[in-house]
Every structure is written in C-alpha cells, then in structure tokens.
N, C-alpha and C positions, 0 to 999 in steps of 0.2 A: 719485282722478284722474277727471278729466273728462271727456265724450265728445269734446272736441276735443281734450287731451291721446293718447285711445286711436288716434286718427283719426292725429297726429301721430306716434305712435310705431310705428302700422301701413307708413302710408308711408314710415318712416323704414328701419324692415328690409325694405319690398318695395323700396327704392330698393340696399340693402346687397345681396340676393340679384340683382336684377339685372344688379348691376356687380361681380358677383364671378362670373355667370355670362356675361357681355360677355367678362371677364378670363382666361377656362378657355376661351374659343372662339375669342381671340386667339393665347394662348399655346399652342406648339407642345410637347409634353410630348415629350423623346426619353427613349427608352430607355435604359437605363444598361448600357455593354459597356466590357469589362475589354479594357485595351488590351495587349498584351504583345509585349516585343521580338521581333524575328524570331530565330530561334535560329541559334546557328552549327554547323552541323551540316554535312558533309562530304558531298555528293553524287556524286564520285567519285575515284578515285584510280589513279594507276599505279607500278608497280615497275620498276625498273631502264631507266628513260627516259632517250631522248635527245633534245633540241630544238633545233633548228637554225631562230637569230632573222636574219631579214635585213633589208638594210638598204633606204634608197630607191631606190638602185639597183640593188639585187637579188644585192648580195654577202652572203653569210655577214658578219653586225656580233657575233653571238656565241653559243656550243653552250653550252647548260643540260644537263648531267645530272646524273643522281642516284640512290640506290636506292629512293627512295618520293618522289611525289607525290599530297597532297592538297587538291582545289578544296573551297572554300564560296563556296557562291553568294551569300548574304546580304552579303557585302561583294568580290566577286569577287578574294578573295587569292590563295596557293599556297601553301604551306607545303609544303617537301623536306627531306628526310633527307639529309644525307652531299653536298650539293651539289657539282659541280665546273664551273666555267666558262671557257671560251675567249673571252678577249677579242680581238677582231681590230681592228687600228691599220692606217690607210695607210701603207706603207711601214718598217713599225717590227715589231720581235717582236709579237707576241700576250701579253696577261698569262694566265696561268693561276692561278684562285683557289682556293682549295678550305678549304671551314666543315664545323663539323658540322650547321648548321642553317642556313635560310634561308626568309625571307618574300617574297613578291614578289605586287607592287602595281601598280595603275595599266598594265595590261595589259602586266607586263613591263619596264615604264621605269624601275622601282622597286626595288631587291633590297635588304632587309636581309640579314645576314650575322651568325648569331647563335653565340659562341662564340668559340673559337680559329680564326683568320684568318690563312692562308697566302698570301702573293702572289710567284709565280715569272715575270719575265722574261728568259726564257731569252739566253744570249750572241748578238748578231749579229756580223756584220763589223765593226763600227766602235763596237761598246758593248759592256761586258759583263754578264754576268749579274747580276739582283739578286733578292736574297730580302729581303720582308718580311713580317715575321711581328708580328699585332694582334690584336684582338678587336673584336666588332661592328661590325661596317665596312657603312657604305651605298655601295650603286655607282646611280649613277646613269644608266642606260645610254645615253638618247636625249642627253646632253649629253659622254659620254666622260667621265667624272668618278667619284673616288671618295672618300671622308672618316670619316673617325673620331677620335672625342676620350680613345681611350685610349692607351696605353701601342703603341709601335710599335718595332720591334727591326728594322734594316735589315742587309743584309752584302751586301756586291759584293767580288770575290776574297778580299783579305785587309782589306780596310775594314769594320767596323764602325760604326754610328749607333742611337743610345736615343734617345727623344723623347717627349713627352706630345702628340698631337691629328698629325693627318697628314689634308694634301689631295695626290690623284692627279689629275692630268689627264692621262688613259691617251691622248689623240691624240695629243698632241708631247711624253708621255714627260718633263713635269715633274713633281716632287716638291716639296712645301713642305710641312716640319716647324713645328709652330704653336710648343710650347715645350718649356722641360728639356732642353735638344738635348745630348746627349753624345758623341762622336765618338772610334774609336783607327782611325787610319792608320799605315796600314806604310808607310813609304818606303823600303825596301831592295826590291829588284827594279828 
C-alpha cells in the first residue's frame, strides 16, 4: 500500500471515530429501571361499619354496612365482608340488599355485589312486599339502578317468578326480567 493509500485510510477512521464520538454526545444514554406495577396492598380497614351516603340534597340516598372494610389506594376500591345496604326511594319503600361480598368503585357510585344476592322491599300501603334473590348483582347508585345476568328468583305474597338477567330501577320501583321468565300465580284470595 501506498503513502496515499495510508493517508486515506488514516482519515478514513479519524473521520469514523469522530462521528461516532458526535453520535455518543448526541445520544442521551438513559438508565435502564425496571418498571413494576403499583401493588394492591390495603392501606386501611375497618370492622363493623356503618356509612351513611347522602344525596344532593342532603338526604340519606343510602347506609353501607358491614363487618370489615378494606381500602386500597392504588385503584381507590373497597372491598366488605358481609355487606348490607339501605336503599332510599322518594316516596316508595327502601330496598334492603344484603351479599356476602362486595366491591365498591368510583367513589361509591359503583357496587358490585359478589355471591348470593338478597333484595327485600318491604310491604308499603299500596304495594307489597317482594323478595329477590340472585347473585352478582351491580347497583348503580348515582343513577338508581341495579342489574344482573344471572339467575334471579322473585316472590311477592304468594306469586312467584324465575328469570335469567334482571334490571332494577330502584326510583319508580320497576322491574324488567331480560329472559327464561317462568311465573306461578295464585289466584285464590
């Protein structure tokens, strides 16, 4: 090789090292950090609570209790043992619900309802009583509303109703059975 060839191949790698040390003072090198979910860990809890939610006008809209509650902050849920709930309607009974489990979300406006589901509106003046009994049932508090797509078993005096999926609108006290709907009415009395 040549002296011009050597000359050429000198500058050829000072040209290589300077734009690989341009490229290193460019490029911001970050540190590599392991990223890991926030955990769901329970930051507190109470036993045998009572809560009393009100509404915008400052009535009782509905009592949470239960024998344990606990908060995790990482997704601000609740999680209760043994819940029981006072629903209050304008002018109408109150439903009274009672699980063995329940999740509540969305500061409250959210409850799942995890297990066997009892729902009692006790007799008024001009209605009577009804019992329905389901499993995993969402109530939705801020809208008066409640739903489930399982198996739902109704009874008011001596009437009975079977059903697959059920929506409650706990204001005005309607019912809509979605399907399967089975029915025995007594007509004697």
């Amino acid at each position: 090789m040549n002296r011009l060839g050597y000359i050429l191949l000198f500058v050829i790698v000072i040209a290589i090292a300077a734009t690989s040390s341009w490229l290193l003072n460019k490029v911001e090198v970050q540190p590599f950090t392991l990223i890991t979910p926030p955990r769901h860990d329970m930051d507190y809890f109470l036993t045998n609570f009572n809560a009393t939610v009100m509404d915008k006008q400052g009535r009782p809209h509905y009592i949470l209790t239960g024998t344990r509650l606990e908060h995790f902050p990482d997704d601000h849920s609740i999680d209760i043992t043994l819940p029981r709930i006072k629903l209050f309607r304008k002018q109408l009974s109150p439903w009274h619900v009672k699980a063995a489990q329940a999740r509540v979300l969305n500061k409250g406006t959210l409850i799942h309802l995890n297990g066997k589901v009892s729902m009692l509106r006790p007799r008024s003046k001009t209605k009577p009583e009804v019992k329905l009994d389901t499993s995993n049932l969402t109530i939705k508090t801020d809208l008066d509303y409640a739903e489930t797509n399982d198996a739902v078993f109704i009874q008011t005096g001596k009437h009975r109703l079977k059903a697959t999926g059920m929506r409650v609108y706990l204001a005005d006290g309607r019912l809509e059975l979605l399907s399967n709907v089975e029915g025995f009415y007594n007509v004697t009395d």
